[in-house]
Backbone as CSV, one residue per row, in Angstrom:
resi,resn,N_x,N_y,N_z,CA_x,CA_y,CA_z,C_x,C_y,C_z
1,UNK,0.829,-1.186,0.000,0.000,0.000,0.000,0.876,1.253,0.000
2,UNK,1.739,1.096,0.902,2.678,2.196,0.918,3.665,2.273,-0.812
3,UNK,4.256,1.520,-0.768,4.396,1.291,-2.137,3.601,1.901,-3.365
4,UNK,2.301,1.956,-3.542,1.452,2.171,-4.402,1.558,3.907,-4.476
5,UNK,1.513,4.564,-2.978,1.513,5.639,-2.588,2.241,6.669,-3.070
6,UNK,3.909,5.892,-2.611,4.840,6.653,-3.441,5.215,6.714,-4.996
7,UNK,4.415,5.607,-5.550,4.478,5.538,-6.725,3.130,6.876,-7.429
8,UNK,2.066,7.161,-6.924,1.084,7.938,-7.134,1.472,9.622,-6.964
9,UNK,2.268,9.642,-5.599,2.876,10.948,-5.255,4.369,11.195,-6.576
10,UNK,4.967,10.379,-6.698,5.923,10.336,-8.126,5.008,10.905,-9.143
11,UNK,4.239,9.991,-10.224,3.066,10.412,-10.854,2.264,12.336,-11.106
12,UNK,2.463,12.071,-9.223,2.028,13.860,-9.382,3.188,14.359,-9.624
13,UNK,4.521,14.232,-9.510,5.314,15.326,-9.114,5.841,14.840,-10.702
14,UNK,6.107,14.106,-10.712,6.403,14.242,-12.920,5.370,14.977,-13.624
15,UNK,4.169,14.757,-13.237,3.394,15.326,-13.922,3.192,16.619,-14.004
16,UNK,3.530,17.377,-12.904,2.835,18.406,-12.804,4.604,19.054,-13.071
17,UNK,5.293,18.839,-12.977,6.559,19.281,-13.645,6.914,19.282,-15.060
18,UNK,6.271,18.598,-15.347,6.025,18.652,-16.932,4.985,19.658,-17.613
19,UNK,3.542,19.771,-16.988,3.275,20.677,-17.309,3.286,22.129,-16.412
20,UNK,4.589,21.980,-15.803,4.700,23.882,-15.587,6.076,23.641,-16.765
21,UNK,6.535,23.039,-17.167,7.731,23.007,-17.883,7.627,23.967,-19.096
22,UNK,6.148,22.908,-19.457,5.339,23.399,-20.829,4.711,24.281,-21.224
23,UNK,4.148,24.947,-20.222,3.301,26.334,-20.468,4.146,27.521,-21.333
24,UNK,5.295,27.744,-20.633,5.935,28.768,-22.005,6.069,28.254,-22.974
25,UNK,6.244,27.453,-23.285,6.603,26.834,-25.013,5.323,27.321,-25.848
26,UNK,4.266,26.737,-25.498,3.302,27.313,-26.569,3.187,26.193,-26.821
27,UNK,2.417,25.908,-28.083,2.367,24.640,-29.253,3.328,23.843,-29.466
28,UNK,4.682,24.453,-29.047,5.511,23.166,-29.743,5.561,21.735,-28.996
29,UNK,5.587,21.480,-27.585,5.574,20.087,-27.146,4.179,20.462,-26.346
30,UNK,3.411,20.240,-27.232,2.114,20.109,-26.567,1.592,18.455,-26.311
31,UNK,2.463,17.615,-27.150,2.286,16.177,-26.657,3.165,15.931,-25.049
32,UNK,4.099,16.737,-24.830,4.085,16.946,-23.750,3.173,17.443,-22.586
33,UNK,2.633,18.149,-22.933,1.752,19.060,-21.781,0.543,17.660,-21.794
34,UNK,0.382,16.833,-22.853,-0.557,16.232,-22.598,-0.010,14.904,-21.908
35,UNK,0.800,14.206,-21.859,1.101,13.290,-21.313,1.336,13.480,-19.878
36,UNK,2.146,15.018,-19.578,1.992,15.782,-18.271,0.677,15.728,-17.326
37,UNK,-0.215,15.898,-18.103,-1.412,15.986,-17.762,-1.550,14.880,-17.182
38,UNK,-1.897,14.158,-18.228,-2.127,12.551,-17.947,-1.390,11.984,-16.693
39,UNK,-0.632,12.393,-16.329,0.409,11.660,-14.980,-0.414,12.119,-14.185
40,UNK,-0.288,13.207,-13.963,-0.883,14.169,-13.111,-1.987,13.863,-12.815
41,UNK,-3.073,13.656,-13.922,-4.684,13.091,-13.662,-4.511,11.507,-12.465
42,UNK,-3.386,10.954,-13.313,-3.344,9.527,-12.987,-2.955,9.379,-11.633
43,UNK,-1.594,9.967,-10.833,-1.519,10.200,-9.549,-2.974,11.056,-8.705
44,UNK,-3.128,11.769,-9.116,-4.149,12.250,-8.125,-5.245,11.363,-8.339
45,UNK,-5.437,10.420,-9.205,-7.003,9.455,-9.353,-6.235,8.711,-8.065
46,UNK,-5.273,8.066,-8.267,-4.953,7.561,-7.011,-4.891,7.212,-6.425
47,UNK,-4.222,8.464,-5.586,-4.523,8.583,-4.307,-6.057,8.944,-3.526
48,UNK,-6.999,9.282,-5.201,-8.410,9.326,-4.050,-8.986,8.064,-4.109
49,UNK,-8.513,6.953,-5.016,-8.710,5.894,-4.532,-8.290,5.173,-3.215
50,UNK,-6.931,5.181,-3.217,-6.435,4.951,-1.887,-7.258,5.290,-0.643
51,UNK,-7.073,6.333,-0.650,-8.291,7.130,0.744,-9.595,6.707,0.417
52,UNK,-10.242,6.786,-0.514,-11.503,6.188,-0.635,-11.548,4.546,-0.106
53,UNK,-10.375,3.928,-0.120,-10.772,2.309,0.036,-10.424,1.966,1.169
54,UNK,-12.217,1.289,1.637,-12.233,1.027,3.135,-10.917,0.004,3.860
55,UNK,-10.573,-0.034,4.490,-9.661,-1.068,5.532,-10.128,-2.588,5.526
56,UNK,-10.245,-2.756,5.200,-10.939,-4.557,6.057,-10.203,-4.731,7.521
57,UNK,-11.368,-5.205,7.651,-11.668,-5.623,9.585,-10.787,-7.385,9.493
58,UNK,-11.340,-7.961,8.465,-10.955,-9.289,7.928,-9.992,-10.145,7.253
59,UNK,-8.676,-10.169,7.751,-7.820,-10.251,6.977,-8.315,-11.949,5.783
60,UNK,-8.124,-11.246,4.780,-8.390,-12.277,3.338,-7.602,-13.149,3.492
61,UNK,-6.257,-13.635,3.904,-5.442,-15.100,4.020,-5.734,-15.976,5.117
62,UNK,-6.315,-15.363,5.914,-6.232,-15.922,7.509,-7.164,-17.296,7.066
63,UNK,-6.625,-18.281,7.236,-7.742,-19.595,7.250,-8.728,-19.823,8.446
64,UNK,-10.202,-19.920,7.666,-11.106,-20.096,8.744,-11.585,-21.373,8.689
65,UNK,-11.808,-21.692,10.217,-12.297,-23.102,10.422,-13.454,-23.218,10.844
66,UNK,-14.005,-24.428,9.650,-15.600,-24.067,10.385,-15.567,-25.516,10.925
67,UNK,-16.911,-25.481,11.920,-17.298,-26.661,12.543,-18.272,-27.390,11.739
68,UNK,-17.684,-29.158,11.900,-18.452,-29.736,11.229,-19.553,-30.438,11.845
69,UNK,-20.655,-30.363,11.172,-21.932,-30.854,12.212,-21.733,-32.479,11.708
């Protein structure tokens, strides 16, 4: 999870460095400003996923034993 995190916070910070890079240029690397973008969109989707996704109470590997009647 943590992992995912710093990979999302990366994401923003390329992204959004790319497009302040780009704004003076104008037209010429505007496939830049758009791929900029795109990071940028993509880190901040995210991390509001991250925060949006509940915890489990239940850990998913733990083997449960049921009783047999």
């Amino acid at each position: 999870m943590r992992l995912k995190r710093v990979f999302y916070y990366i994401f923003i910070l390329f992204g959004a460095a790319i497009v302040i890079y780009t704004q003076n240029d104008g037209n010429e690397h505007l496939y830049l400003l758009i791929i900029g973008f795109c990071l940028l969109m993509a880190g901040l989707f995210g991390v509001y996923s991250l925060i949006k996704t509940p915890k489990p109470d239940i850990d998913p590997f733990a083997v449960q034993n049921e009783e047999e009647e």
